[in-house]
N, CA, C and O atoms as a Tripos MOL2 file, in Angstrom:
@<TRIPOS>MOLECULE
protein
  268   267    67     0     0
PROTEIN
NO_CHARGES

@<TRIPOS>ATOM
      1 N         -45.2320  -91.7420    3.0610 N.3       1 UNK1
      2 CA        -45.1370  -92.9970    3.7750 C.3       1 UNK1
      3 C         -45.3550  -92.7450    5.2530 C.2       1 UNK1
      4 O         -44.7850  -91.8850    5.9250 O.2       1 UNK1
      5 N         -46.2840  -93.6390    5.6700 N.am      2 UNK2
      6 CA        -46.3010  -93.5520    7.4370 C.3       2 UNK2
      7 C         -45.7540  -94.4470    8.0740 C.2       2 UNK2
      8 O         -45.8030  -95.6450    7.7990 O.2       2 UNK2
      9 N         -45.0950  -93.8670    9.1210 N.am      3 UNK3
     10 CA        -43.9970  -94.6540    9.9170 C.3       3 UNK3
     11 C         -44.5270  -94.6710   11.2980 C.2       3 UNK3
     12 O         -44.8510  -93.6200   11.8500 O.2       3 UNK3
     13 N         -44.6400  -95.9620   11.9510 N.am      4 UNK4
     14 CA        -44.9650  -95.9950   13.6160 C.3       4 UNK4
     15 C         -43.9790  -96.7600   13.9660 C.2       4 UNK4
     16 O         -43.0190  -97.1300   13.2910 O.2       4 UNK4
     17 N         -44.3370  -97.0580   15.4010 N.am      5 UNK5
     18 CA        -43.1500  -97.8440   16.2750 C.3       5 UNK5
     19 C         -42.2140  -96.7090   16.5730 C.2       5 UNK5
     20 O         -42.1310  -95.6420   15.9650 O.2       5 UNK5
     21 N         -41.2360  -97.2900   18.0450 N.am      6 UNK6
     22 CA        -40.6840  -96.3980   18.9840 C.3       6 UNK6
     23 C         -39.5540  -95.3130   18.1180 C.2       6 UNK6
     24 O         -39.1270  -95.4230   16.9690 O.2       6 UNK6
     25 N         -39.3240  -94.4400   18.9740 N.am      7 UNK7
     26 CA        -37.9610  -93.6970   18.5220 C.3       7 UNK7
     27 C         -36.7800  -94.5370   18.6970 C.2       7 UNK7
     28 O         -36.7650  -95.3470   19.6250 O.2       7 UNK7
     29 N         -35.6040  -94.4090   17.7520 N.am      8 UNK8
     30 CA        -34.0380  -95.2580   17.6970 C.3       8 UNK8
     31 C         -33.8500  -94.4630   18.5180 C.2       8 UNK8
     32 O         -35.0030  -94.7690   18.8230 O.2       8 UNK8
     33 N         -33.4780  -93.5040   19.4230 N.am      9 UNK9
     34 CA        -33.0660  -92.7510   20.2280 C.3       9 UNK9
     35 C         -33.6900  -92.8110   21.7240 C.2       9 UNK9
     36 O         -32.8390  -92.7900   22.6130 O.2       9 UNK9
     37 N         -34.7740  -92.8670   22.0590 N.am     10 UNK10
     38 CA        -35.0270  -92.4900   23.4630 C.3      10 UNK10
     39 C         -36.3130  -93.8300   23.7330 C.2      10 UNK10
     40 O         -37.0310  -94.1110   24.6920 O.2      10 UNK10
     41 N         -36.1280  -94.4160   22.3490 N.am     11 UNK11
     42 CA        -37.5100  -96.1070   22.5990 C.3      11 UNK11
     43 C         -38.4570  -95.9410   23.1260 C.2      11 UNK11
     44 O         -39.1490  -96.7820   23.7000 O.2      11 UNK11
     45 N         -38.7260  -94.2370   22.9520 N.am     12 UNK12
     46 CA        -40.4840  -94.1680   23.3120 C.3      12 UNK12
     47 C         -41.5230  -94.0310   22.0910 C.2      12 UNK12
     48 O         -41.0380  -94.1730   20.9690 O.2      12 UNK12
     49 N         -42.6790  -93.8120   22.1750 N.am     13 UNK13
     50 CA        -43.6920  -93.9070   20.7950 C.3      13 UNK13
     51 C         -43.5120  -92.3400   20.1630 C.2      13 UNK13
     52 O         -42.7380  -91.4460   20.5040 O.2      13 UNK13
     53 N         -44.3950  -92.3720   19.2600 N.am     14 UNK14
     54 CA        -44.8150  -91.1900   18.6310 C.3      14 UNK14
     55 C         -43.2150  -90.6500   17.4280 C.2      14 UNK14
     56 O         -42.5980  -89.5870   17.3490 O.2      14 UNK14
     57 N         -43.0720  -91.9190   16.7240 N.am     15 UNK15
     58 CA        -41.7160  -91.3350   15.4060 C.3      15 UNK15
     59 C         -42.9470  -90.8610   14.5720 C.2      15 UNK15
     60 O         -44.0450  -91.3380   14.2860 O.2      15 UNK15
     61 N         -42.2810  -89.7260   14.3140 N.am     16 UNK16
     62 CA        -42.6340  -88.9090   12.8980 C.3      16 UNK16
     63 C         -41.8630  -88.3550   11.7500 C.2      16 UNK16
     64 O         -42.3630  -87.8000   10.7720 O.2      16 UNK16
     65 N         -40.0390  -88.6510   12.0630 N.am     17 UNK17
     66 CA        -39.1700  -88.3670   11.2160 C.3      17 UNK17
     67 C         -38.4440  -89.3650   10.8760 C.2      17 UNK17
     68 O         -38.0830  -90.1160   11.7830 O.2      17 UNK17
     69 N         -38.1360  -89.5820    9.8470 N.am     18 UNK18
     70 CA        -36.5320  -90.5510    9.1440 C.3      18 UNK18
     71 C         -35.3380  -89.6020    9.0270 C.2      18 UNK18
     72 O         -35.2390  -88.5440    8.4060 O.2      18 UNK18
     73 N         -34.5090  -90.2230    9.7420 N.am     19 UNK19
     74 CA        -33.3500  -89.4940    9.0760 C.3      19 UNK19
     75 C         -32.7300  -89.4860    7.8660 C.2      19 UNK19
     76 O         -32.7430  -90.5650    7.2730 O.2      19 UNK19
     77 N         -32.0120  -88.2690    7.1620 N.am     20 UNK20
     78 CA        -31.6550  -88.1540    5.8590 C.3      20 UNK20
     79 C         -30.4330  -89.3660    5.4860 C.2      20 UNK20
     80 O         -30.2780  -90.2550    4.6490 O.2      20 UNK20
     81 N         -29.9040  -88.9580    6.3280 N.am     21 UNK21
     82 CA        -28.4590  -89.8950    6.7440 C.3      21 UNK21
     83 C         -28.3520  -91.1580    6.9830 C.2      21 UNK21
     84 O         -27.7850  -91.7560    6.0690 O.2      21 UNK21
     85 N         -28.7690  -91.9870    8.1100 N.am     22 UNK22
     86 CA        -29.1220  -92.9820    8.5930 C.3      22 UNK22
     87 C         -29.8850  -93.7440    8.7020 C.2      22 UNK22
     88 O         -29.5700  -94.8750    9.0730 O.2      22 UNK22
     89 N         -31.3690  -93.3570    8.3780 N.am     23 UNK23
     90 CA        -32.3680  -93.4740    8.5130 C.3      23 UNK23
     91 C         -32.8970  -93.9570    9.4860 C.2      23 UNK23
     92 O         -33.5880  -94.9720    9.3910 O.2      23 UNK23
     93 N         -32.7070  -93.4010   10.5040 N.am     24 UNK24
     94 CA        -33.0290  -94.0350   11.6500 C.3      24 UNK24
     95 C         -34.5410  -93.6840   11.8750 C.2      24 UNK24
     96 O         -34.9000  -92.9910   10.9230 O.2      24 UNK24
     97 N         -35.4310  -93.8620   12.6420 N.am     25 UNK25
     98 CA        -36.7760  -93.3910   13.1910 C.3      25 UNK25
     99 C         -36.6590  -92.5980   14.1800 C.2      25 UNK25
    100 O         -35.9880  -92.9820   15.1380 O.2      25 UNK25
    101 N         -37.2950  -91.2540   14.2080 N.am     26 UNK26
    102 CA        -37.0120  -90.7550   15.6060 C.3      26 UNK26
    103 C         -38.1670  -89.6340   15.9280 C.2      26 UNK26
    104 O         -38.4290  -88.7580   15.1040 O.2      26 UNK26
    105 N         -38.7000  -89.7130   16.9380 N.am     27 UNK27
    106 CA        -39.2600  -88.6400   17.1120 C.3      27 UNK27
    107 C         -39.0510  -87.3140   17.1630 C.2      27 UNK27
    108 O         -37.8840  -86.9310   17.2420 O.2      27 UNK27
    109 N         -40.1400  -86.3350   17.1280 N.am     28 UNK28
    110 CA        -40.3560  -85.3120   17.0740 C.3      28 UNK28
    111 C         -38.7110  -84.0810   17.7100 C.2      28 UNK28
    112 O         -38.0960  -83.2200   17.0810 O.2      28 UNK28
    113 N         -38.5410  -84.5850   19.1410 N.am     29 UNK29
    114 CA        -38.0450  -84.2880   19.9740 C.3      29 UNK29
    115 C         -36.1150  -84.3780   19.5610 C.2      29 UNK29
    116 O         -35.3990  -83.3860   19.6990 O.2      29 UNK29
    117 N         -35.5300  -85.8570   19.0220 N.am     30 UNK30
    118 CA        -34.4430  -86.2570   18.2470 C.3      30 UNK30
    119 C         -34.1810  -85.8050   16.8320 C.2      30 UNK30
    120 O         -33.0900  -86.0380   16.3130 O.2      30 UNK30
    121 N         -35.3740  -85.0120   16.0320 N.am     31 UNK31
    122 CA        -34.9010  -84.6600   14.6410 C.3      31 UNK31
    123 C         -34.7660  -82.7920   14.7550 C.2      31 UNK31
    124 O         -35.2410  -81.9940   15.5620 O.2      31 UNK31
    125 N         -34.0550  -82.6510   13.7680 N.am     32 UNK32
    126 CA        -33.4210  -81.4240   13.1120 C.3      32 UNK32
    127 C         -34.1650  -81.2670   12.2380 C.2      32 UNK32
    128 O         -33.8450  -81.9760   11.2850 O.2      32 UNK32
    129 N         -35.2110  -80.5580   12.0200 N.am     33 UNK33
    130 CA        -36.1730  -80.0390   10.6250 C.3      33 UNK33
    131 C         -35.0690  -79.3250    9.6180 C.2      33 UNK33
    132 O         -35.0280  -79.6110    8.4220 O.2      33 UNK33
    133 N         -34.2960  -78.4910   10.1520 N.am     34 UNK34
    134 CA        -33.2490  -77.7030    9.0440 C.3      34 UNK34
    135 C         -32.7330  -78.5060    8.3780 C.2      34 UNK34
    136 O         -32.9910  -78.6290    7.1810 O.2      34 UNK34
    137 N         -32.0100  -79.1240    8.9200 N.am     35 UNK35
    138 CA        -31.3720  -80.6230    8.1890 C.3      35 UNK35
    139 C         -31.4880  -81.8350    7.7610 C.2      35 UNK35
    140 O         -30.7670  -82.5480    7.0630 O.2      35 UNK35
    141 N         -32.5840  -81.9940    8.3140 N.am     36 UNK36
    142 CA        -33.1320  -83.3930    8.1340 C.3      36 UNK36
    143 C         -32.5210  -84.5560    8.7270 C.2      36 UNK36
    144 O         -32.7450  -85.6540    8.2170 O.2      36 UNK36
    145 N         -31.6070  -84.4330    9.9730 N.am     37 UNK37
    146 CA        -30.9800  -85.0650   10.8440 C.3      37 UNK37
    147 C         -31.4030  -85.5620   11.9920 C.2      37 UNK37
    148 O         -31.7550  -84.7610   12.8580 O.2      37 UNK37
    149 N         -31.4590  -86.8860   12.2370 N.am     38 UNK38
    150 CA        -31.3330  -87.0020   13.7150 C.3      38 UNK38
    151 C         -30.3250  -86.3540   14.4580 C.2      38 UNK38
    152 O         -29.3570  -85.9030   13.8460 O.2      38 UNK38
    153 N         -30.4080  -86.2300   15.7850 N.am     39 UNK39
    154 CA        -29.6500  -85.3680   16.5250 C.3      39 UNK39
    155 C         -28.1380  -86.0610   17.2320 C.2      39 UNK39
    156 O         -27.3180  -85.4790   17.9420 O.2      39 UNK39
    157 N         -28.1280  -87.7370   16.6680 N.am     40 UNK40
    158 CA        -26.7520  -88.4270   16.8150 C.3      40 UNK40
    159 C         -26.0740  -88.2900   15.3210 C.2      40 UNK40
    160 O         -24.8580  -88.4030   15.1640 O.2      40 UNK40
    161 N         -26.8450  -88.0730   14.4100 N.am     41 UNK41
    162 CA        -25.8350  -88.0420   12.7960 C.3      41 UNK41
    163 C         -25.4760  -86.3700   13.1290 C.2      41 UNK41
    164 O         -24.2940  -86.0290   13.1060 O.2      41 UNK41
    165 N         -26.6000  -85.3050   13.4520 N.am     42 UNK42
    166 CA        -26.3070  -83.9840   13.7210 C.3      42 UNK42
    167 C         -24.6950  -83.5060   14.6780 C.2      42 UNK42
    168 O         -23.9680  -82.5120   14.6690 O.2      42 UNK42
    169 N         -24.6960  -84.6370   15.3170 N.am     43 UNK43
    170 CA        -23.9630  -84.3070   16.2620 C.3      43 UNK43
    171 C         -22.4220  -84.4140   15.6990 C.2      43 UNK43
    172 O         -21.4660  -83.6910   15.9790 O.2      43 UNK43
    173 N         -22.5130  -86.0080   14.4540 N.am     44 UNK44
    174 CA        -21.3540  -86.5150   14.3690 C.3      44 UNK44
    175 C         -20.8230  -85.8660   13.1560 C.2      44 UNK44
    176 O         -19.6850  -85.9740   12.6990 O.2      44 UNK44
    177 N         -22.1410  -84.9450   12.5500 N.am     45 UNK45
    178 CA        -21.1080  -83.7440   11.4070 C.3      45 UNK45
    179 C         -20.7720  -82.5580   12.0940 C.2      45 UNK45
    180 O         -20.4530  -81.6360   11.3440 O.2      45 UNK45
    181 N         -20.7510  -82.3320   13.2160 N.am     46 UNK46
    182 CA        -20.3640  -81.2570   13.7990 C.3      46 UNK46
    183 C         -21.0570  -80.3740   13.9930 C.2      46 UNK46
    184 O         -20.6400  -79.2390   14.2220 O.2      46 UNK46
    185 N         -22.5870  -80.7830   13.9290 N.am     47 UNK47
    186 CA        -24.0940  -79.7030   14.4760 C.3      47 UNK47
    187 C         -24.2670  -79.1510   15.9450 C.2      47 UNK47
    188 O         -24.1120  -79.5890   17.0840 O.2      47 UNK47
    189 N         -24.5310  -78.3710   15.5520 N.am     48 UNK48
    190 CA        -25.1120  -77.9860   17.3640 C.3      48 UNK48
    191 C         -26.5480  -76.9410   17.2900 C.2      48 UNK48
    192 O         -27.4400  -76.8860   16.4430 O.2      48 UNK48
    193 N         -26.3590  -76.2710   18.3880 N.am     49 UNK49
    194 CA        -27.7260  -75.4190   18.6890 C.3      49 UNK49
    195 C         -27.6510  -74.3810   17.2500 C.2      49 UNK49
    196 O         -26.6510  -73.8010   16.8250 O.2      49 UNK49
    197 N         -28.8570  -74.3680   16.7550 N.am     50 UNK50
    198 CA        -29.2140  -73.3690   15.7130 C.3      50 UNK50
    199 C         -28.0950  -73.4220   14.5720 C.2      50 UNK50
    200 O         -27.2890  -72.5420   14.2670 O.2      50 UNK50
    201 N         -28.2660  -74.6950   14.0260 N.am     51 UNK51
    202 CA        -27.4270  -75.2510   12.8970 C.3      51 UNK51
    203 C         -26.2280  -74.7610   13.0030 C.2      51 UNK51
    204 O         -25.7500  -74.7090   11.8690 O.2      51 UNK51
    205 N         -25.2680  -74.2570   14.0250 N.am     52 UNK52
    206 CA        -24.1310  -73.6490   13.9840 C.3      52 UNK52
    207 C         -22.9290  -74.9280   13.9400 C.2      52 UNK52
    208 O         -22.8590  -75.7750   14.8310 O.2      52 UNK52
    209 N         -21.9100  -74.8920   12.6050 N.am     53 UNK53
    210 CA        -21.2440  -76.2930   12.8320 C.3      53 UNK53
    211 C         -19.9840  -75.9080   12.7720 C.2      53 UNK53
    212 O         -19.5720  -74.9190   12.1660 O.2      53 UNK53
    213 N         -19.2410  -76.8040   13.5020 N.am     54 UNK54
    214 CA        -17.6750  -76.8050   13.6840 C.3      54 UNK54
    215 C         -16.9680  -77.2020   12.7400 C.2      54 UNK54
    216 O         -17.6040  -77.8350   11.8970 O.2      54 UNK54
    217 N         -15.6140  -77.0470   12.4940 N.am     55 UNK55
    218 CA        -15.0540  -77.9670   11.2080 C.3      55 UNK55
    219 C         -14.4900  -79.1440   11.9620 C.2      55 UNK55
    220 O         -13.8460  -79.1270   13.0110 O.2      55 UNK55
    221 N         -14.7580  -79.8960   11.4200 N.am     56 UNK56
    222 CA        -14.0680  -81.2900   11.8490 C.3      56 UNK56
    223 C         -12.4700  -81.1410   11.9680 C.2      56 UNK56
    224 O         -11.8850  -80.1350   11.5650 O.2      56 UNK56
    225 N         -11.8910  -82.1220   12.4960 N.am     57 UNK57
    226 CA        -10.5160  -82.3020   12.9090 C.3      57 UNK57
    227 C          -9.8990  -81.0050   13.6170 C.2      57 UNK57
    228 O          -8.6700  -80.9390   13.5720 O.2      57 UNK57
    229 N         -10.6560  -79.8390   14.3410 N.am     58 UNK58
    230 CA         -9.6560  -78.9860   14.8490 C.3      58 UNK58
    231 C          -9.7100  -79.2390   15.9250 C.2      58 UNK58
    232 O         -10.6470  -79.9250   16.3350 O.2      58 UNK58
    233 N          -8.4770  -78.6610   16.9860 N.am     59 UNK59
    234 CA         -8.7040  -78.9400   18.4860 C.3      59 UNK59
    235 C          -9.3160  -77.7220   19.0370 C.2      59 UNK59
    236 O          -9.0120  -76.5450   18.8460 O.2      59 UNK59
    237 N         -10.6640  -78.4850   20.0880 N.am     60 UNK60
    238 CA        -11.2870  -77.0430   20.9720 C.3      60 UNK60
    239 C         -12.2420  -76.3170   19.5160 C.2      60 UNK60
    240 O         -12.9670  -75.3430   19.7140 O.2      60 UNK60
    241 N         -12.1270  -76.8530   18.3110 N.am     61 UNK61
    242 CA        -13.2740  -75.9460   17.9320 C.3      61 UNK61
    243 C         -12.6790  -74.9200   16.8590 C.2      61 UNK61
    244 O         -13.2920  -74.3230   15.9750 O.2      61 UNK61
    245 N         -11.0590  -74.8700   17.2370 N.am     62 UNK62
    246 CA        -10.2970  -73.4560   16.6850 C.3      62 UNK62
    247 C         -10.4390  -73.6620   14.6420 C.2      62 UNK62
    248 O          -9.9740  -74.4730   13.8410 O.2      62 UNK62
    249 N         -11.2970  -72.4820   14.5310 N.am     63 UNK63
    250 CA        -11.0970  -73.0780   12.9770 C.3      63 UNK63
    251 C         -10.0670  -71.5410   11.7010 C.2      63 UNK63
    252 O          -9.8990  -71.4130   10.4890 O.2      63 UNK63
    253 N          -9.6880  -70.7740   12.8950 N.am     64 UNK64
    254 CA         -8.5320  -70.2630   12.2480 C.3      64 UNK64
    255 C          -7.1800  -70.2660   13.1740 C.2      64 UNK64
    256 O          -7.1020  -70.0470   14.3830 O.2      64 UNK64
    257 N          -5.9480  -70.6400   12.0730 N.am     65 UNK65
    258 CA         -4.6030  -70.6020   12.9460 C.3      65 UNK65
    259 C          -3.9760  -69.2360   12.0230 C.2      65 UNK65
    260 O          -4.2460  -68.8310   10.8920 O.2      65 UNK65
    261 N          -3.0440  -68.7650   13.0530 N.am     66 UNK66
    262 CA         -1.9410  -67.5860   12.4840 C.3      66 UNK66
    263 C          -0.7210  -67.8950   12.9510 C.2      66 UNK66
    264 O          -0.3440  -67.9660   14.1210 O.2      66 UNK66
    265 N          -0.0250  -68.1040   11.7730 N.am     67 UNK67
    266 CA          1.3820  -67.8540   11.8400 C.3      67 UNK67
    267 C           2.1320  -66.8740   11.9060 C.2      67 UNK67
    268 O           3.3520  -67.0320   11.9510 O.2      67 UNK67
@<TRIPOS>BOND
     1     1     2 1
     2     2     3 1
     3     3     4 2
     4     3     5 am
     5     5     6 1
     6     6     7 1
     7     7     8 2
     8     7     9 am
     9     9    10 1
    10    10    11 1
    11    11    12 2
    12    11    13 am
    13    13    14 1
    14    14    15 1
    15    15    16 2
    16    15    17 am
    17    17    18 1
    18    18    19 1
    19    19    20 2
    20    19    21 am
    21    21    22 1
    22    22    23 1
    23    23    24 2
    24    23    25 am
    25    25    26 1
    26    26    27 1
    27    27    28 2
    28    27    29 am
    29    29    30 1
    30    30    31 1
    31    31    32 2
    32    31    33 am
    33    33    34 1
    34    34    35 1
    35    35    36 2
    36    35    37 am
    37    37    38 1
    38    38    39 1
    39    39    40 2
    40    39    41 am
    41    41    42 1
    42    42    43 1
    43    43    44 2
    44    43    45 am
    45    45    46 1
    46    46    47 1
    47    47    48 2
    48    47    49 am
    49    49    50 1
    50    50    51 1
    51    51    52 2
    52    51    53 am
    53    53    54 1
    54    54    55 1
    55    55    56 2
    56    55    57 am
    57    57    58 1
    58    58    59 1
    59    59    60 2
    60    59    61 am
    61    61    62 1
    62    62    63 1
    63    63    64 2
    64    63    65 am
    65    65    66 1
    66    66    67 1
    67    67    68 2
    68    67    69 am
    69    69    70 1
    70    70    71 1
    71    71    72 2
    72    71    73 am
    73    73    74 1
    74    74    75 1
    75    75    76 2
    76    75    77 am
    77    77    78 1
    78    78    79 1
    79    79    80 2
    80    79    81 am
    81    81    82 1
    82    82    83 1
    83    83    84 2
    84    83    85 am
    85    85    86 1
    86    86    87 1
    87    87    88 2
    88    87    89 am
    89    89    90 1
    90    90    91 1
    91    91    92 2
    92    91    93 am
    93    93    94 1
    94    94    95 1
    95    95    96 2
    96    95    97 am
    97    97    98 1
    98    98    99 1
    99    99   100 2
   100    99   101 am
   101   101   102 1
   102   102   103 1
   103   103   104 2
   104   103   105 am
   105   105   106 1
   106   106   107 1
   107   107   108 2
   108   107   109 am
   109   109   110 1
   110   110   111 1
   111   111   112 2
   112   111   113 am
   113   113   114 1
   114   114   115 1
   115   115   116 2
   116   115   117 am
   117   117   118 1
   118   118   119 1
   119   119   120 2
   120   119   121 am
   121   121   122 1
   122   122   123 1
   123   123   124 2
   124   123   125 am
   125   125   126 1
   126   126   127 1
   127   127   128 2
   128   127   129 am
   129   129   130 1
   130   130   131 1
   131   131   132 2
   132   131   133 am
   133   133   134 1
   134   134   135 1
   135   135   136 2
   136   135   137 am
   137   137   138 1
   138   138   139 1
   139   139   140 2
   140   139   141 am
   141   141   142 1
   142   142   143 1
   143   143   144 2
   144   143   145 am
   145   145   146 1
   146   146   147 1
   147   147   148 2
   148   147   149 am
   149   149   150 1
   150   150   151 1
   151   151   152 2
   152   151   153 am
   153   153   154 1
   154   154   155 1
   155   155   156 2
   156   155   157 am
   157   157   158 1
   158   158   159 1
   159   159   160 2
   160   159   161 am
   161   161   162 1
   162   162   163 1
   163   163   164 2
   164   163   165 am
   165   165   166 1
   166   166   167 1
   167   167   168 2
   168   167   169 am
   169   169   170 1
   170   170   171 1
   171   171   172 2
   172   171   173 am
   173   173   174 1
   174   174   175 1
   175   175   176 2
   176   175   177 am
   177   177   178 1
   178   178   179 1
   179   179   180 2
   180   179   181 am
   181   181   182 1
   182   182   183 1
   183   183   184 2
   184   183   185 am
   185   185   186 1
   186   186   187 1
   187   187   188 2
   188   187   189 am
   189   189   190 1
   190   190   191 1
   191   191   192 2
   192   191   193 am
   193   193   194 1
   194   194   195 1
   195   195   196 2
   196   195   197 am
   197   197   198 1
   198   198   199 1
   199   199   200 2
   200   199   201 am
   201   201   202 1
   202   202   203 1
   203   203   204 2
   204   203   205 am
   205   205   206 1
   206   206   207 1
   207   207   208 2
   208   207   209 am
   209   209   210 1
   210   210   211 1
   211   211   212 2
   212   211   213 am
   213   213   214 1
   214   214   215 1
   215   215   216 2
   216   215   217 am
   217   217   218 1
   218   218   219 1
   219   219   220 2
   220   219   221 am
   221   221   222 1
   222   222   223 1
   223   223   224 2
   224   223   225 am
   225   225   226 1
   226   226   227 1
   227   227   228 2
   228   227   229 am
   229   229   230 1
   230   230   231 1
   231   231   232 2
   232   231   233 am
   233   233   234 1
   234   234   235 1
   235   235   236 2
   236   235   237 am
   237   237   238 1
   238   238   239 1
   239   239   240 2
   240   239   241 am
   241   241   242 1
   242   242   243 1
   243   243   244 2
   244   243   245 am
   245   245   246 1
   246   246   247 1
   247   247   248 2
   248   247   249 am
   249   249   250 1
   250   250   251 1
   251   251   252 2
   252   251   253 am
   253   253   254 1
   254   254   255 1
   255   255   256 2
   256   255   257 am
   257   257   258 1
   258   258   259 1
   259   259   260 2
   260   259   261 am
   261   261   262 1
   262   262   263 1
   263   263   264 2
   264   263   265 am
   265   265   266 1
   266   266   267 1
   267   267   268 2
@<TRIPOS>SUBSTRUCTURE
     1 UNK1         2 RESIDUE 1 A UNK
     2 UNK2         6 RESIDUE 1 A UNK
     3 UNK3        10 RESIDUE 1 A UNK
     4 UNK4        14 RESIDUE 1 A UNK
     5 UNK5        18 RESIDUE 1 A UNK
     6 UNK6        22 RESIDUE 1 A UNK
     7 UNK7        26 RESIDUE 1 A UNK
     8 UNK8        30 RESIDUE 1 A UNK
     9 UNK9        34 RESIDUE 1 A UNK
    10 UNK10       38 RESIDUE 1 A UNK
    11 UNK11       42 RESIDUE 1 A UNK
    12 UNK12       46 RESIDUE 1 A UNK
    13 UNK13       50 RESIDUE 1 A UNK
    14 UNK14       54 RESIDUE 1 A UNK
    15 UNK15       58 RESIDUE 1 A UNK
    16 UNK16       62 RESIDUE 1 A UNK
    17 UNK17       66 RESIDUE 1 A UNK
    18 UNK18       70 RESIDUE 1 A UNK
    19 UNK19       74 RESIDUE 1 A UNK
    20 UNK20       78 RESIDUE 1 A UNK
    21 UNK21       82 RESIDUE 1 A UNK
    22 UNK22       86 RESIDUE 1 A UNK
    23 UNK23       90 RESIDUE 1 A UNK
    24 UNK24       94 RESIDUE 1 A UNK
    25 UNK25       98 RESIDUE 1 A UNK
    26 UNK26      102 RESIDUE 1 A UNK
    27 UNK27      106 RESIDUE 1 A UNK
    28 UNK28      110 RESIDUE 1 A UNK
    29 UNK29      114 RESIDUE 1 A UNK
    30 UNK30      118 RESIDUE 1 A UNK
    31 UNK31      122 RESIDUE 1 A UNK
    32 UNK32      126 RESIDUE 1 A UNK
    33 UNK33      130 RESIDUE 1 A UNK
    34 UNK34      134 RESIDUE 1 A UNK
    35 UNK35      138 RESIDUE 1 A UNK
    36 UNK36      142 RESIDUE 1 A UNK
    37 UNK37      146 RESIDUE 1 A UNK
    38 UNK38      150 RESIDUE 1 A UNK
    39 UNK39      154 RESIDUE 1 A UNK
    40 UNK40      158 RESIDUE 1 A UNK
    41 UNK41      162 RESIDUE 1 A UNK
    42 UNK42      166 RESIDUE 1 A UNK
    43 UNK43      170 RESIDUE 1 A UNK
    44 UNK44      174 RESIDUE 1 A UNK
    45 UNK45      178 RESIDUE 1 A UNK
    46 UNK46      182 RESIDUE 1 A UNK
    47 UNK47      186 RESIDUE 1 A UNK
    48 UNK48      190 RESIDUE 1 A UNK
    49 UNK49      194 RESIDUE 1 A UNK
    50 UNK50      198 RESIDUE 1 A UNK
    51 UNK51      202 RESIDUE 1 A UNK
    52 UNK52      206 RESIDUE 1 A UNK
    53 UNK53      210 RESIDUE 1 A UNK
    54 UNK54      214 RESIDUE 1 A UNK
    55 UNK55      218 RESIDUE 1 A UNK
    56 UNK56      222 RESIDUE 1 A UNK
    57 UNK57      226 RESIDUE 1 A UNK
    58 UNK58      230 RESIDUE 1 A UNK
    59 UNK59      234 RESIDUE 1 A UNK
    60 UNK60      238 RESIDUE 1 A UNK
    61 UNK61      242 RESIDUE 1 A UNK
    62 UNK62      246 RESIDUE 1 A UNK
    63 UNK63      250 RESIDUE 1 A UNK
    64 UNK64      254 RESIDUE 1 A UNK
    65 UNK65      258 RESIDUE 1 A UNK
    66 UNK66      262 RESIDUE 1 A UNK
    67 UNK67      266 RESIDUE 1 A UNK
């Protein structure tokens, strides 16, 4: 399927991805090829640079505690 019209993210031309998630339209620049994410759903599972992800609900990131 071909998709034109602006990016959901930055409302400039040239979308070439759907997101997996949302489906939003977004260009080149807003999608995650590893994941198939735009880079606002990427963000809100806890993605960052070079697919490295956080666990949700910890504070600062901490994803081991010791008692």
């Amino acid at each position: 399927m071909s998709v034109s019209g602006n990016c959901e993210v930055c409302a400039t031309g040239g979308v070439s991805h759907t997101c997996s998630r949302c489906a939003q339209l977004v260009c080149e620049k807003h999608f995650d090829d590893e994941t198939d994410l735009c880079v606002e759903c990427l963000s809100a599972v806890g993605g960052g640079p070079g697919g490295e992800r956080q666990p949700q609900n910890t504070p600062d990131g901490v994803d081991t505690y010791r008692f």
